[in-house]
Steps between C-alpha positions, in 0.01 A plus 500: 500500500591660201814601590670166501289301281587565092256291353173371695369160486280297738728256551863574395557881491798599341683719780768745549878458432562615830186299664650166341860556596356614921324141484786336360750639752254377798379254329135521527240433236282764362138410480221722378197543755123475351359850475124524463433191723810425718437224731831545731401865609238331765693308721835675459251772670377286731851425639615803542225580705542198753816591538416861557235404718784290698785701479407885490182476619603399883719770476294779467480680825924431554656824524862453375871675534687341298534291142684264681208472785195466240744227274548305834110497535391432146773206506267342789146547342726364190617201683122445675354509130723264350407243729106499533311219317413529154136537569376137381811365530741327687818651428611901539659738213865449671487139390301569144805741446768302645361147266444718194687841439823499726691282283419723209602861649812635395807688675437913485725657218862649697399875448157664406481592137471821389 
């Protein structure tokens, strides 16, 4: 995006003030995508639509009356997703998440920023 990158490069774009200091504060890494060939955009696509296909999808004909209602319901499909078999595999995405990314999360700031 040209709004928060100053100078482009393949492989270490020089970015925003602003950009740097929001990564720094959350501490995150900023990493540059490839554009005319990207080879992530495939099966980040394909995930989202298993877990449309698991989640939303059994939900279609639901008629709902409240936030709290459809939240309830989506929290089940969530749950039901979370732990099916990897197809090919012998362990689910709970476990793959629980092993690999819980230890990294980190707490959610006090207050939203503005």
């Amino acid at each position: 995006m040209k709004q928060v990158v100053v100078q482009p490069c393949p492989y270490e774009p020089l970015f925003t003030d602003a950009l740097q200091q929001w990564a720094l504060h959350y501490n995150i890494a900023m990493l540059v995508a490839r554009v005319r060939k990207p080879k992530e955009k495939a099966p980040v696509e394909n995930e989202v639509k298993i877990a449309y296909h698991r989640i939303y999808a059994p939900l279609r004909n639901e008629i709902f009356f409240s936030i709290e209602e459809i939240n309830a319901v989506i929290s089940k499909q969530l749950e039901i997703h979370t732990h099916k078999l990897f197809q090919g595999k012998d362990y689910i995405r709970k476990q793959l998440f629980e092993k690999n990314e819980k230890s990294m999360l980190q707490s959610l700031p006090p207050s939203p920023l503005s």
